[in-house]
PQR file with spaces between the fields and no chain letter, atoms N, CA, C, O and H, PARSE charges and radii, in Angstrom:
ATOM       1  N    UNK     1      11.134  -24.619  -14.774 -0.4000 1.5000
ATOM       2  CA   UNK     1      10.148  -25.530  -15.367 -0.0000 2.0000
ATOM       3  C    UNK     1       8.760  -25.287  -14.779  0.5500 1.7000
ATOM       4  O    UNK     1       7.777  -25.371  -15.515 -0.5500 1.4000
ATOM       5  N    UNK     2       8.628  -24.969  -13.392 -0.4000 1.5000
ATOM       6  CA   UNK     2       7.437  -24.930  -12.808 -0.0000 2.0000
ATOM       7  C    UNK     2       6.544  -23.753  -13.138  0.5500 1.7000
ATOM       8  O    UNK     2       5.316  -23.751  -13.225 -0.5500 1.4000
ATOM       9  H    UNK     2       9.427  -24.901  -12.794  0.4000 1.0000
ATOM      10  N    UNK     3       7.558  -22.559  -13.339 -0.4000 1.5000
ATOM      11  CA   UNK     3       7.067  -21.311  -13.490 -0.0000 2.0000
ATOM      12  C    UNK     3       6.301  -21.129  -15.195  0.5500 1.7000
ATOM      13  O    UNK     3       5.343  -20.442  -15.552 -0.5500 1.4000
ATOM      14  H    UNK     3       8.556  -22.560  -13.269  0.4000 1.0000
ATOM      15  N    UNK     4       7.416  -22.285  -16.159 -0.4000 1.5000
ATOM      16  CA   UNK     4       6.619  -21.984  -17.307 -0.0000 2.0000
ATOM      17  C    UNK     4       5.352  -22.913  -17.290  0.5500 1.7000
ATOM      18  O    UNK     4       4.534  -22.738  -18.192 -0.5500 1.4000
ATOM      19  H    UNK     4       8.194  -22.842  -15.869  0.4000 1.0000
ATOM      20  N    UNK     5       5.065  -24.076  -16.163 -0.4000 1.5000
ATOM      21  CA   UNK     5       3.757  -24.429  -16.119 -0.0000 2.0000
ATOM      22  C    UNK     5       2.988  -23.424  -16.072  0.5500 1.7000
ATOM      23  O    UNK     5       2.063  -23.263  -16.868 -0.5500 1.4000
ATOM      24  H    UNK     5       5.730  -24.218  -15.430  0.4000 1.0000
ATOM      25  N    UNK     6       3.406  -22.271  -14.716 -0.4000 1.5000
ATOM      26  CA   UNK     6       2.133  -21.669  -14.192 -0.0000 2.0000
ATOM      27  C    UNK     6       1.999  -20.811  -15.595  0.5500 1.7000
ATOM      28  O    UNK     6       0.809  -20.729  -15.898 -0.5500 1.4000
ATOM      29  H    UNK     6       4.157  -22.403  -14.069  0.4000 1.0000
ATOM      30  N    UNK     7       2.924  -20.099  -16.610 -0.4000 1.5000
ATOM      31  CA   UNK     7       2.824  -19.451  -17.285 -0.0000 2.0000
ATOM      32  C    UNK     7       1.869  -20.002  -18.183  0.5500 1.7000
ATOM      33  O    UNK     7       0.786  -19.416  -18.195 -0.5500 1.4000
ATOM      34  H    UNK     7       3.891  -20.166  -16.364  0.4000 1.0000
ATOM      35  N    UNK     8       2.003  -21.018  -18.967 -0.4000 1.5000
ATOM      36  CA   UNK     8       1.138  -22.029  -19.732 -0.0000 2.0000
ATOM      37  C    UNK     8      -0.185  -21.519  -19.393  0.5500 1.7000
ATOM      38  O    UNK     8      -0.856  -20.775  -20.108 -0.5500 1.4000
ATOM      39  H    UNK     8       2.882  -21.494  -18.957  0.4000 1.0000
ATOM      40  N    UNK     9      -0.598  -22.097  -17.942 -0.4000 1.5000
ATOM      41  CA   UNK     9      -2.167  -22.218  -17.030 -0.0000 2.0000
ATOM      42  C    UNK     9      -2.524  -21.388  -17.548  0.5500 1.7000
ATOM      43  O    UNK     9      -3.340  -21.510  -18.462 -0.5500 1.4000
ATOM      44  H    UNK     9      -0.053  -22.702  -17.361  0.4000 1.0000
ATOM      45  N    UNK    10      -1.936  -19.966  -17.067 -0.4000 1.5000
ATOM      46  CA   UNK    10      -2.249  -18.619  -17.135 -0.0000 2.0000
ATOM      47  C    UNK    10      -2.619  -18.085  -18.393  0.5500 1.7000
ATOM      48  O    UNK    10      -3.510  -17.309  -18.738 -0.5500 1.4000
ATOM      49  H    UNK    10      -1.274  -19.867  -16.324  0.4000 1.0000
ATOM      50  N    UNK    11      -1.392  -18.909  -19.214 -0.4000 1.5000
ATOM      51  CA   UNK    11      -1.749  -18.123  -20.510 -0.0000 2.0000
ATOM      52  C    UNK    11      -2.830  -18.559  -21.286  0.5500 1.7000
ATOM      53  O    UNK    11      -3.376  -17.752  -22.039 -0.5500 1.4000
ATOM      54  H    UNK    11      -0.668  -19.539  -18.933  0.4000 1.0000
ATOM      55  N    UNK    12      -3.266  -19.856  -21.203 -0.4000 1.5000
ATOM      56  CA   UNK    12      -3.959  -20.919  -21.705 -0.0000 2.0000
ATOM      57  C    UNK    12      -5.902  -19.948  -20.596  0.5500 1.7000
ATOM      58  O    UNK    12      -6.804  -19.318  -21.147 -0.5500 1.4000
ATOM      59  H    UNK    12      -2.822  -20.511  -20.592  0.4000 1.0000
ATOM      60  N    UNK    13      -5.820  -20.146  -19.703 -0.4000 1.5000
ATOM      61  CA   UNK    13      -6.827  -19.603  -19.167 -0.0000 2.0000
ATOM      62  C    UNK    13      -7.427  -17.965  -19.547  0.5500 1.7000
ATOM      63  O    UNK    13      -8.589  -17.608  -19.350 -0.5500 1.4000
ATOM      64  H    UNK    13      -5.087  -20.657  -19.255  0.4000 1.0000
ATOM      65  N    UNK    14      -6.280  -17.059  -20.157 -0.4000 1.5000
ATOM      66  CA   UNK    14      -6.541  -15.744  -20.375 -0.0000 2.0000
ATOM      67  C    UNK    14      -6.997  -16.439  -22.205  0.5500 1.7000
ATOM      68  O    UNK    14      -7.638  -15.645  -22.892 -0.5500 1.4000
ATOM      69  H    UNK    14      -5.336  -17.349  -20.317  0.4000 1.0000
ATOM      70  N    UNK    15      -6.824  -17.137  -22.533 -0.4000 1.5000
ATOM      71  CA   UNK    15      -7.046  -17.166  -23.962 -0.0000 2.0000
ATOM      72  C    UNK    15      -8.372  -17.760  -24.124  0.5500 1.7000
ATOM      73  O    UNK    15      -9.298  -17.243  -24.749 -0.5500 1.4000
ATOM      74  H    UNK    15      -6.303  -17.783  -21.975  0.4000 1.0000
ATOM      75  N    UNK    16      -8.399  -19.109  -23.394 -0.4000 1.5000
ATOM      76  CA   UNK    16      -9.858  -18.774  -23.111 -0.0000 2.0000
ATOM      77  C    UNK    16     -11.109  -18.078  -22.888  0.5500 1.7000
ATOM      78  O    UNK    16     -12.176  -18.258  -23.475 -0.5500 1.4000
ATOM      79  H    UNK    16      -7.647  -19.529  -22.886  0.4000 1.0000
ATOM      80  N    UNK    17     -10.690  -16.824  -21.470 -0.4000 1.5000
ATOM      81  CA   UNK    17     -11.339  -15.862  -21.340 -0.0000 2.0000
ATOM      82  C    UNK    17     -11.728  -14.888  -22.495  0.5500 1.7000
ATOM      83  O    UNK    17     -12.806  -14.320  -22.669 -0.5500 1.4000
ATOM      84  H    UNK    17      -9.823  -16.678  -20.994  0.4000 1.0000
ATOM      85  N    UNK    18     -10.560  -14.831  -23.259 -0.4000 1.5000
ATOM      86  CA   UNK    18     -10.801  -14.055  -24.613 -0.0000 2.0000
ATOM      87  C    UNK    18     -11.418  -14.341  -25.266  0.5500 1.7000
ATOM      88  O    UNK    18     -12.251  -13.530  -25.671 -0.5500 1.4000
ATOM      89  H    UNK    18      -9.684  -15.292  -23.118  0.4000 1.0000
ATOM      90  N    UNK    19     -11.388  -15.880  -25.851 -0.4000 1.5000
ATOM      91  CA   UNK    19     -11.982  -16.745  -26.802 -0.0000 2.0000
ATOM      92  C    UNK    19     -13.371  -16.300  -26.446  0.5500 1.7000
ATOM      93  O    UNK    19     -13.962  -15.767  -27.385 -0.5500 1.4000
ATOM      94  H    UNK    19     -10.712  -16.539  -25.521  0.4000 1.0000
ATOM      95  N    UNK    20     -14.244  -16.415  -24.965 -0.4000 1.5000
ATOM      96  CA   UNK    20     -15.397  -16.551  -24.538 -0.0000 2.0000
ATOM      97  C    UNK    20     -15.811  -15.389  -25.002  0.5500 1.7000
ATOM      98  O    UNK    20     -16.882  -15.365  -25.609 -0.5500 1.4000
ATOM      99  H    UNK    20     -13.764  -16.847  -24.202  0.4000 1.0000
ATOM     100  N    UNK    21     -15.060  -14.186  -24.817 -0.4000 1.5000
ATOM     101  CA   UNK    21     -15.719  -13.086  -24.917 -0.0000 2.0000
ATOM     102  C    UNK    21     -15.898  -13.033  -26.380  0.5500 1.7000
ATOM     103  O    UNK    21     -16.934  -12.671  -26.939 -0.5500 1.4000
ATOM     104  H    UNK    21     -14.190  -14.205  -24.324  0.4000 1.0000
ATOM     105  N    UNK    22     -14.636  -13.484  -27.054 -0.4000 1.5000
ATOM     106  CA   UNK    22     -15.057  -12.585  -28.772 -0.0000 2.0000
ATOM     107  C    UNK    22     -15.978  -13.577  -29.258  0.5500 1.7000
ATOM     108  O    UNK    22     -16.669  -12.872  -29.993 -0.5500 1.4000
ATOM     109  H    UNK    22     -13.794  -13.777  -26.601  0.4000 1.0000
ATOM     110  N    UNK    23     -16.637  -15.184  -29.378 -0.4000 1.5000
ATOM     111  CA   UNK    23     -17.231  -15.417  -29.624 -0.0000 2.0000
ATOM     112  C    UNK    23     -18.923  -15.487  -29.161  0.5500 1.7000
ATOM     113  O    UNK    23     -19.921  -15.834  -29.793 -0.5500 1.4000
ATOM     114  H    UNK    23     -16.076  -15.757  -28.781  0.4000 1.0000
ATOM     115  N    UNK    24     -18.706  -14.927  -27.593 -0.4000 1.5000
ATOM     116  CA   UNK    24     -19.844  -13.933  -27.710 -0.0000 2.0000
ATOM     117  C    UNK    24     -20.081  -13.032  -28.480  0.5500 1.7000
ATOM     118  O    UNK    24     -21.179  -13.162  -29.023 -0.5500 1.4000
ATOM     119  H    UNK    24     -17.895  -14.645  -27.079  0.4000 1.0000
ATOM     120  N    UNK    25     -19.392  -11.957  -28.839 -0.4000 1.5000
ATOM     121  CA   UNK    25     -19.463  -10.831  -29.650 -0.0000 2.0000
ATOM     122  C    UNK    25     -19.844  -11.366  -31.344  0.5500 1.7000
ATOM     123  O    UNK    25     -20.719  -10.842  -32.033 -0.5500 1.4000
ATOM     124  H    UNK    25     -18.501  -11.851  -28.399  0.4000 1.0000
ATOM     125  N    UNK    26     -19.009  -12.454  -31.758 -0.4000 1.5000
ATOM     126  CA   UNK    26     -19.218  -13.048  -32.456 -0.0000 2.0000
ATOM     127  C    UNK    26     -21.134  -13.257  -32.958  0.5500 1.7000
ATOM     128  O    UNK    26     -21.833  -12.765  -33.844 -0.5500 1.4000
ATOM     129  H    UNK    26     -18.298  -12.880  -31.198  0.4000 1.0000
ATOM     130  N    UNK    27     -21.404  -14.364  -31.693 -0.4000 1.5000
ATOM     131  CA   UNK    27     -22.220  -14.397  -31.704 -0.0000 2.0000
ATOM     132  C    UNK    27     -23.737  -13.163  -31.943  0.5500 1.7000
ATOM     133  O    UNK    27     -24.675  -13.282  -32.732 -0.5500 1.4000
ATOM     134  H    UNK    27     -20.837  -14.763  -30.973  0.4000 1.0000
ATOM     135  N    UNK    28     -23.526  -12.300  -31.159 -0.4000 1.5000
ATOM     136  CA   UNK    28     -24.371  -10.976  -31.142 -0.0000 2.0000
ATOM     137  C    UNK    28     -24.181  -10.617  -32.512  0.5500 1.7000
ATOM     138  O    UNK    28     -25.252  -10.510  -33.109 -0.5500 1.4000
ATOM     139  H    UNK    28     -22.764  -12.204  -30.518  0.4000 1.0000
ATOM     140  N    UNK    29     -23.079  -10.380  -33.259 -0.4000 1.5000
ATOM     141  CA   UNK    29     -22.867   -9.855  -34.518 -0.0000 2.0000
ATOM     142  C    UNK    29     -24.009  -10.690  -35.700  0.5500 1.7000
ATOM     143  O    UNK    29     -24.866  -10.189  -36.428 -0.5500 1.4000
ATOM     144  H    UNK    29     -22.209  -10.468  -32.773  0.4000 1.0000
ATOM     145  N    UNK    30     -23.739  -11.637  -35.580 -0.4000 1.5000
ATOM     146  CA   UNK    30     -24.313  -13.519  -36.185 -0.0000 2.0000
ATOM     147  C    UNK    30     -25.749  -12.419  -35.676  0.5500 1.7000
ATOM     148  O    UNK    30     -26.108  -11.481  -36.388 -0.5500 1.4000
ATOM     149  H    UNK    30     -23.043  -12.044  -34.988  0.4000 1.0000
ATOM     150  N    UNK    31     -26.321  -12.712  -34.542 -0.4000 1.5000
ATOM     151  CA   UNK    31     -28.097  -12.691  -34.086 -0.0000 2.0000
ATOM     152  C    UNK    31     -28.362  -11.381  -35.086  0.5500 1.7000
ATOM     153  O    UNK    31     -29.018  -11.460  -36.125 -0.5500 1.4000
ATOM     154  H    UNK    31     -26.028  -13.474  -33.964  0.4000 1.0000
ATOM     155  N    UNK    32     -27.787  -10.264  -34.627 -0.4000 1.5000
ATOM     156  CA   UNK    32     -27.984   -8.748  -35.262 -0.0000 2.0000
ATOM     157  C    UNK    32     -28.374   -9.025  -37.249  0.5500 1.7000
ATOM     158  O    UNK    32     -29.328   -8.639  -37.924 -0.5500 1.4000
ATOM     159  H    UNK    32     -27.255  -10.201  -33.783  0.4000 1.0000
ATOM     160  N    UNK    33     -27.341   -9.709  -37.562 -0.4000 1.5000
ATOM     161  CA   UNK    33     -27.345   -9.726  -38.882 -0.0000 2.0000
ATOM     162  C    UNK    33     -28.922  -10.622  -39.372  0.5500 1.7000
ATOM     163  O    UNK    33     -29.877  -10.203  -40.026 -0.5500 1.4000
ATOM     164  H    UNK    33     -26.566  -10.023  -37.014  0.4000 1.0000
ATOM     165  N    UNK    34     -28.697  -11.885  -38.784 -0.4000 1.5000
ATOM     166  CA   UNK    34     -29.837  -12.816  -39.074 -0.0000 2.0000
ATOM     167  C    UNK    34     -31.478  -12.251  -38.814  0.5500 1.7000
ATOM     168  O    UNK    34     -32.612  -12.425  -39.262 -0.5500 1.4000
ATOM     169  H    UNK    34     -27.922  -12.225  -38.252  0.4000 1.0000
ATOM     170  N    UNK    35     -30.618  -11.322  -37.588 -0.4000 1.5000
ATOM     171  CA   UNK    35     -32.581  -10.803  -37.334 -0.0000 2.0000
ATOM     172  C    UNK    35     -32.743   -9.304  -38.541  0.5500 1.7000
ATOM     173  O    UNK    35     -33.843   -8.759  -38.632 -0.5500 1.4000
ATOM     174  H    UNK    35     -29.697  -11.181  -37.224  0.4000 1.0000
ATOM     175  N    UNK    36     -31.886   -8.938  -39.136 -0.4000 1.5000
ATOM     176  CA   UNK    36     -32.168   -7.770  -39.689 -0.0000 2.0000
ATOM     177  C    UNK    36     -32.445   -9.006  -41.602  0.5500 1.7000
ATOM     178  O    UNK    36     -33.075   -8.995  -42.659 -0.5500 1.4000
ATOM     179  H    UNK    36     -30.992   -9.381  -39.061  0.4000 1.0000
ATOM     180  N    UNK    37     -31.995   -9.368  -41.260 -0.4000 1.5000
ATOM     181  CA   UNK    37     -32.203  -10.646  -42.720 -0.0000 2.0000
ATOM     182  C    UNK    37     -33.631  -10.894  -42.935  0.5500 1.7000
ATOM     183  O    UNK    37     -34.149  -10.727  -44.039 -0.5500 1.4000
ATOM     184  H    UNK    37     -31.483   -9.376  -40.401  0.4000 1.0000
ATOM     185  N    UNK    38     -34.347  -11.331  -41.793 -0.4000 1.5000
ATOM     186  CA   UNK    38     -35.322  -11.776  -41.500 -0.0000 2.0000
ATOM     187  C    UNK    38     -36.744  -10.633  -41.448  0.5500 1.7000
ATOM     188  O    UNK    38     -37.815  -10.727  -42.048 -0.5500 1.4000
ATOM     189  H    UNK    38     -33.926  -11.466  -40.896  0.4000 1.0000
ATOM     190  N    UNK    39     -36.298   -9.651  -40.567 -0.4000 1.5000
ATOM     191  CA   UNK    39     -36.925   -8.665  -40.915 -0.0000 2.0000
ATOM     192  C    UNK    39     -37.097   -8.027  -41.991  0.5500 1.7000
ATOM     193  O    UNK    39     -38.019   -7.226  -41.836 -0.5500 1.4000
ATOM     194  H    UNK    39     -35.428   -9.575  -40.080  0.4000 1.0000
ATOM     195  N    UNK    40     -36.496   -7.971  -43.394 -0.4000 1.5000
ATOM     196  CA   UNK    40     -36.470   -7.869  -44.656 -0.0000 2.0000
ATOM     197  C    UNK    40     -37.613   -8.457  -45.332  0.5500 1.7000
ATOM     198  O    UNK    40     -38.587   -7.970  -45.906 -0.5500 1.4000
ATOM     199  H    UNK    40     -35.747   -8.621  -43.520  0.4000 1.0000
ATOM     200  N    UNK    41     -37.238   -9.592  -45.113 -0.4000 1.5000
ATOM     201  CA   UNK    41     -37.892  -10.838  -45.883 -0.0000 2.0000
ATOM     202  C    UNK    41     -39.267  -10.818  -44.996  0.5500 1.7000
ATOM     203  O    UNK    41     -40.212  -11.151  -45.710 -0.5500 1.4000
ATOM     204  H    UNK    41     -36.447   -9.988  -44.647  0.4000 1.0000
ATOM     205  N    UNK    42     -39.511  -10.637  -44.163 -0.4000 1.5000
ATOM     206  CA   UNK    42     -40.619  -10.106  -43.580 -0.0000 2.0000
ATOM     207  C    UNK    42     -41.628   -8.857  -43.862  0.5500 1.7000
ATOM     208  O    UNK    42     -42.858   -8.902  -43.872 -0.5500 1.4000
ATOM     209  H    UNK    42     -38.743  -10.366  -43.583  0.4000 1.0000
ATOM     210  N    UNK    43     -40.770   -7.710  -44.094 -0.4000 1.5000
ATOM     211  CA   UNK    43     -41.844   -6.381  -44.716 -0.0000 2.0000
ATOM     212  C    UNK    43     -41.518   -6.925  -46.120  0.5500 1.7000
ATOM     213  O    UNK    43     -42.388   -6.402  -46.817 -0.5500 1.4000
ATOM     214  H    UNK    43     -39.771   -7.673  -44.086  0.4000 1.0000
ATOM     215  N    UNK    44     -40.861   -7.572  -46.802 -0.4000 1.5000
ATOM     216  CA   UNK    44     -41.242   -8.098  -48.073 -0.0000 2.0000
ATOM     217  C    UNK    44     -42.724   -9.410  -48.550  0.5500 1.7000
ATOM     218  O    UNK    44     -43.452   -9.596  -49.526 -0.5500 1.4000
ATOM     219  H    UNK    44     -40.155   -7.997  -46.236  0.4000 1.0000
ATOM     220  N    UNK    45     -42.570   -9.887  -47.512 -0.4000 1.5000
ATOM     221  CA   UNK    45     -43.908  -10.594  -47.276 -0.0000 2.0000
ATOM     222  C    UNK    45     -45.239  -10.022  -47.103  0.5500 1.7000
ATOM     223  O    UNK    45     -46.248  -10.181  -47.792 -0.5500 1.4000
ATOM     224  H    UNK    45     -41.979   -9.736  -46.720  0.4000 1.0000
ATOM     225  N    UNK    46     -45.023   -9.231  -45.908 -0.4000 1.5000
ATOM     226  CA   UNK    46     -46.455   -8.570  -45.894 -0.0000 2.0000
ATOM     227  C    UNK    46     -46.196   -7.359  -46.854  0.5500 1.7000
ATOM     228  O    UNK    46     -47.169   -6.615  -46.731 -0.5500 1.4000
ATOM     229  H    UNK    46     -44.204   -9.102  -45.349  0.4000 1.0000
ATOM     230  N    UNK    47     -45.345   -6.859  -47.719 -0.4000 1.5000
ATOM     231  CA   UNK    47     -46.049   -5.815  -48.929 -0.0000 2.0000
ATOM     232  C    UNK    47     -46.960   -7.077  -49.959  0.5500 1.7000
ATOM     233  O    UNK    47     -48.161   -6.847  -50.100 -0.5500 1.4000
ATOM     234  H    UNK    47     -44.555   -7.464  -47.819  0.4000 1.0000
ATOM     235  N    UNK    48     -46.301   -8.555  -50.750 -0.4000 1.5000
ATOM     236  CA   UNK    48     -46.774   -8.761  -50.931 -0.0000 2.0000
ATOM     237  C    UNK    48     -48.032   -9.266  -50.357  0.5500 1.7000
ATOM     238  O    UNK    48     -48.844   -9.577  -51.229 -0.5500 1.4000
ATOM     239  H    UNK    48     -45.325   -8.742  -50.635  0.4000 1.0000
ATOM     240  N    UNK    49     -48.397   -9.423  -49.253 -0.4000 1.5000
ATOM     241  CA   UNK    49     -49.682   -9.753  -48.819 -0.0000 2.0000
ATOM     242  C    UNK    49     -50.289   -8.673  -49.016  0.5500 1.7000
ATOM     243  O    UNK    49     -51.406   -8.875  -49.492 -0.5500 1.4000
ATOM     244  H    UNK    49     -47.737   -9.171  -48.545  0.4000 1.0000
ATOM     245  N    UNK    50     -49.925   -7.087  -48.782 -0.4000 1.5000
ATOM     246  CA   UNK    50     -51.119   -6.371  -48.905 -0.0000 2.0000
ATOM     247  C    UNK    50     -51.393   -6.083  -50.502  0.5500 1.7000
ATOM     248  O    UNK    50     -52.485   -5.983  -51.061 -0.5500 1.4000
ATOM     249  H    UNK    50     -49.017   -6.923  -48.395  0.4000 1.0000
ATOM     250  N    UNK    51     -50.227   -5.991  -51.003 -0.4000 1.5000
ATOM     251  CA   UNK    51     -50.538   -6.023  -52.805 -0.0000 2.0000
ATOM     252  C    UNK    51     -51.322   -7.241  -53.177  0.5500 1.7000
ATOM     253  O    UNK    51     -52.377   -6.762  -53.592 -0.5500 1.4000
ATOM     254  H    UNK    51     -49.340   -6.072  -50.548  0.4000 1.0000
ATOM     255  N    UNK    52     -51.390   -8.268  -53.247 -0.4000 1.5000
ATOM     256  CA   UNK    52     -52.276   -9.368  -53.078 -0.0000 2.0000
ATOM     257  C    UNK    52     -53.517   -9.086  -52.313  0.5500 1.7000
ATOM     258  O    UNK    52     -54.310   -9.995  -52.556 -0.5500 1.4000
ATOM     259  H    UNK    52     -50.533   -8.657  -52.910  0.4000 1.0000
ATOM     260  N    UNK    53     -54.033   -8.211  -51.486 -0.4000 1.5000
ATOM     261  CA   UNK    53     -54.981   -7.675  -50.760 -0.0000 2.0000
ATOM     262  C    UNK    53     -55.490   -6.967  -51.497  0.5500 1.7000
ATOM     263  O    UNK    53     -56.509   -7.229  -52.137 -0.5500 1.4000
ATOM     264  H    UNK    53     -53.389   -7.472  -51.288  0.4000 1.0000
ATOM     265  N    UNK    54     -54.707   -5.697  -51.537 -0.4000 1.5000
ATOM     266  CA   UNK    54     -55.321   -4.681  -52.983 -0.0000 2.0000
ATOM     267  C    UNK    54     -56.010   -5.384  -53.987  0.5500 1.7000
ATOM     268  O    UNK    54     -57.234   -5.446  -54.101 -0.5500 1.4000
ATOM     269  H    UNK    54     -53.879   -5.485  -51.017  0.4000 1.0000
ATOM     270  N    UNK    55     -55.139   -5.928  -54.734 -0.4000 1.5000
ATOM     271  CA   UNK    55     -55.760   -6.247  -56.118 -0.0000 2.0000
ATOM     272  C    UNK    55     -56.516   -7.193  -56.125  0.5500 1.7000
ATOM     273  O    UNK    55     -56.850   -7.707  -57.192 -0.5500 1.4000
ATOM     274  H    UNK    55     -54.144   -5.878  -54.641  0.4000 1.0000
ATOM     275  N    UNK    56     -56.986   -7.668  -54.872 -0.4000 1.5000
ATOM     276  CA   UNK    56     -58.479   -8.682  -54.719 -0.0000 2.0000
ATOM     277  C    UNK    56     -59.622   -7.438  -54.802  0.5500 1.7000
ATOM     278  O    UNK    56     -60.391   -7.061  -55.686 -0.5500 1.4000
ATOM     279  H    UNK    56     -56.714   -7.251  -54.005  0.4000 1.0000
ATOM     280  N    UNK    57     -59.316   -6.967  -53.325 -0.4000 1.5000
ATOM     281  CA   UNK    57     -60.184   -5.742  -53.243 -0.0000 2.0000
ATOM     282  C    UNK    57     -60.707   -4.708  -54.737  0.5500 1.7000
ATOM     283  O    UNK    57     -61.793   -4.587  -55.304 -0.5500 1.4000
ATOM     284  H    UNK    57     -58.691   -7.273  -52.607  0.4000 1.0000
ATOM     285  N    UNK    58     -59.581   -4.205  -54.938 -0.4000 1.5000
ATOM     286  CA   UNK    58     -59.898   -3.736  -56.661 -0.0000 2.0000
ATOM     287  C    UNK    58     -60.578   -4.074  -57.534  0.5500 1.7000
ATOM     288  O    UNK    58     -61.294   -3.441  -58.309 -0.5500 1.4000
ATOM     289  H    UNK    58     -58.699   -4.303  -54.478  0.4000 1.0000
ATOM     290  N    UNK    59     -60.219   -5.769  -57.352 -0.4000 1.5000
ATOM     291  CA   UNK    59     -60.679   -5.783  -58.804 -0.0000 2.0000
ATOM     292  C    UNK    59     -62.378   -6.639  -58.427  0.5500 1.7000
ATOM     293  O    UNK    59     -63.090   -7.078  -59.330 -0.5500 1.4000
ATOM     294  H    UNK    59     -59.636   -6.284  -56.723  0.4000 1.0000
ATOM     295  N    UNK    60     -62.674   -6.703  -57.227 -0.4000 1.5000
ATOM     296  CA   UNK    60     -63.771   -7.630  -57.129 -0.0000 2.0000
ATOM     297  C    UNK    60     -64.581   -5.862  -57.467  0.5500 1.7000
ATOM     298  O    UNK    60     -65.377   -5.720  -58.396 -0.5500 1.4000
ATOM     299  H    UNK    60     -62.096   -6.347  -56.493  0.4000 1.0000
ATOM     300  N    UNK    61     -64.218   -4.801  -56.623 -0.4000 1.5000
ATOM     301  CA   UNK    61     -64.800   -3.336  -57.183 -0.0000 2.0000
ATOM     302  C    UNK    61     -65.253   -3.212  -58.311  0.5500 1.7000
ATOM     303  O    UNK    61     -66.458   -2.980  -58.412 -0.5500 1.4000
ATOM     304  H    UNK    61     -63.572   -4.916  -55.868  0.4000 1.0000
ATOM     305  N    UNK    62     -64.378   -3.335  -59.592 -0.4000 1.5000
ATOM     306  CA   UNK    62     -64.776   -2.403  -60.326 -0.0000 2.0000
ATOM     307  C    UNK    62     -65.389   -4.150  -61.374  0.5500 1.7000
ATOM     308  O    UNK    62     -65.716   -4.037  -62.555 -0.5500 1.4000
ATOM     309  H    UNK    62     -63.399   -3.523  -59.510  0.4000 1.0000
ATOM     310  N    UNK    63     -65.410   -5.048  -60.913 -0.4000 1.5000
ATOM     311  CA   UNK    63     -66.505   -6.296  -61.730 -0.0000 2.0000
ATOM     312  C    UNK    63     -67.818   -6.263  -61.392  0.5500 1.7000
ATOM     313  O    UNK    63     -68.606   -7.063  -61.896 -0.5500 1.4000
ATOM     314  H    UNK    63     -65.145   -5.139  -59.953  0.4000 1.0000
């Protein structure tokens, strides 16, 4: 009986340890994705800002 306590502890504590690690990894996977999301939507922003730049510039030119 005692031994399947310690087994329990043990096993219960290594699953934890695991848990910690893969939802770190988890996590990193999650940051990686969100920051490459973001960065998208970001050089999509500033193209339209500079296309919106251009065609001020342009067209105040040739009026």
């Amino acid at each position: 009986m005692i031994g399947l306590l310690i087994a329990l502890v043990i096993g219960l504590w290594l699953l934890k340890v695991i848990f910690k690690i893969g939802f770190k990894i988890i996590g990193w996977v999650f940051m990686i994705v969100v920051g490459l999301f973001l960065f998208k939507i970001a050089l999509w922003l500033g193209l339209i800002v500079v296309a919106i730049a251009g065609v001020a510039l342009f067209g105040n030119a040739t009026t």
